[in-house]
Each structure stands twice: as structure tokens, then as C-alpha cells.
N, C-alpha and C positions, 0 to 999 in steps of 0.2 A: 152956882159954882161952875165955872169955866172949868177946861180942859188942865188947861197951869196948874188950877187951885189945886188940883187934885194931887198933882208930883211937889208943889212949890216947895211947902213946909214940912215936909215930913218924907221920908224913904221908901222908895218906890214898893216894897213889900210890906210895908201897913197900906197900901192902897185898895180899894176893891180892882180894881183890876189886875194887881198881883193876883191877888184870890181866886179872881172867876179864870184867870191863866191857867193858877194851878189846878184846879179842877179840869180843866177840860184840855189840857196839853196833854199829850201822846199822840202818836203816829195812828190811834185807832178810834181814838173816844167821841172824835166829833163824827166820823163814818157812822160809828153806832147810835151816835144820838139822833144824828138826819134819820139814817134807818128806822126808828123807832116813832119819831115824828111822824113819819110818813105812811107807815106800814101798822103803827098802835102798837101791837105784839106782836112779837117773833119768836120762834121758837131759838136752841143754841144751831141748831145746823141753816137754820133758814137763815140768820145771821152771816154764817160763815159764806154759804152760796152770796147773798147782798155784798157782805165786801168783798169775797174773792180772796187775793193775797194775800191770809193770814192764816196764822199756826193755828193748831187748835187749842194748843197752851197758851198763846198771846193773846188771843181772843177769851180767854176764862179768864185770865186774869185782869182781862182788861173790865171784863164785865162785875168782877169783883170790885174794884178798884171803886165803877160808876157805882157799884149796889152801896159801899163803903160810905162813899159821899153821900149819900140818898139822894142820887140822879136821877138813878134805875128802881123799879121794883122786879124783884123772882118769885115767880110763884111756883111754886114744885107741888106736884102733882105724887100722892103716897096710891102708885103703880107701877106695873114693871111691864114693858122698859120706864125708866125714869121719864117722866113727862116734864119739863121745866121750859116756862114764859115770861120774857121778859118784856116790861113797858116800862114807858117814863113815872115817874114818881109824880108827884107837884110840885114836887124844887125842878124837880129834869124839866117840867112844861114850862115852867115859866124861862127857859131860855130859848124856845120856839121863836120868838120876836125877833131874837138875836137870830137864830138860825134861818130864819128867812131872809130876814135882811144881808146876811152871808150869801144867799143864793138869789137874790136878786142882786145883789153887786156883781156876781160870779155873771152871771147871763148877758150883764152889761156889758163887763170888759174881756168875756170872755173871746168875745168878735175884734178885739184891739191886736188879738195875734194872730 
């Protein structure tokens, strides 16, 4: 199946690519998903410091959103303070191939500007 085949006969939201969009569109989900790739488990602050520029509410619920999906796994820790860790799932790994290939096109054309 070509490129075409995929949009030709049918609306671009039964496509998988609609799909894998919707899952991983927002301003945060692919940061966290690199981070997690990269790093295996993070805790919720060590996250925060990795991206930087985000709320502590936009970042929960962003990590909701991936846990929803079954991107992410949380493991919560029954202590105090709360101890909670997140890592990718085995739906989240298997978009590592994609996420690489993402960061080596990045490194390519990164040097074109």
C-alpha cells in the first residue's frame, strides 16, 4: 500500500495516521515521550525540570491523557511523600522507531538553518 492508498478511498480520520496524530498531538506528549525513551523512568518533577516550560497542571494532565492511551505506565509508590514513576508502556515503545527517526531527521536539517 502506497502513500495515496492510505487517504485515496476513505476520510482521512479512519486512517491510522489520523489515529497515531491523535494520540500523540499536543504541545507536550511528544517532549514526554522522547524523555521517557531516553531516560526509561522519571519521576513527575524530574519530568518537569526535562521539559522546562510547563505548568504543573499541564504536565498532569498531559501525563494522564498518555497513561489513558496506554502510552505511559504510573507506578505509585503507597508512601509519603507520594512516590510516583513513569515509563513507556509497550504501545509507548513501540513508537521509539518513529521517535528516532524524528531525531535523526531533526539533526539532519537541523544544520539547513
Amino acid at each position: 500500500m502506497n502513500d495515496l492508498t492510505c487517504i485515496q478511498n476513505t476520510k482521512l480520520e479512519n486512517t491510522g495516521f489520523y489515529y497515531t496524530m491523535r494520540l500523540i498531538q499536543g504541545k507536550y506528549k511528544m517532549f514526554i515521550l522522547y524523555t521517557l525513551m531516553h531516560y526509561k523512568i522519571v519521576r513527575f518533577n524530574e519530568m518537569k525540570r526535562y521539559i522546562g516550560n510547563i505548568s504543573y497542571k499541564t504536565l498532569s494532565a498531559t501525563l494522564k491523557e498518555l497513561e489513558s492511551d496506554k502510552l505511559i505506565h504510573r507506578k505509585e509508590y503507597p508512601q509519603i511523600p507520594p512516590k510516583v514513576e513513569y515509563s513507556l508502556s509497550e504501545r509507548g515503545k513501540s513508537l521509539i522507531p518513529i521517535l528516532d527517526t524524528m531525531c535523526e531527521w531533526g539533526e539532519i536539517h537541523k544544520k539547513e538553518l
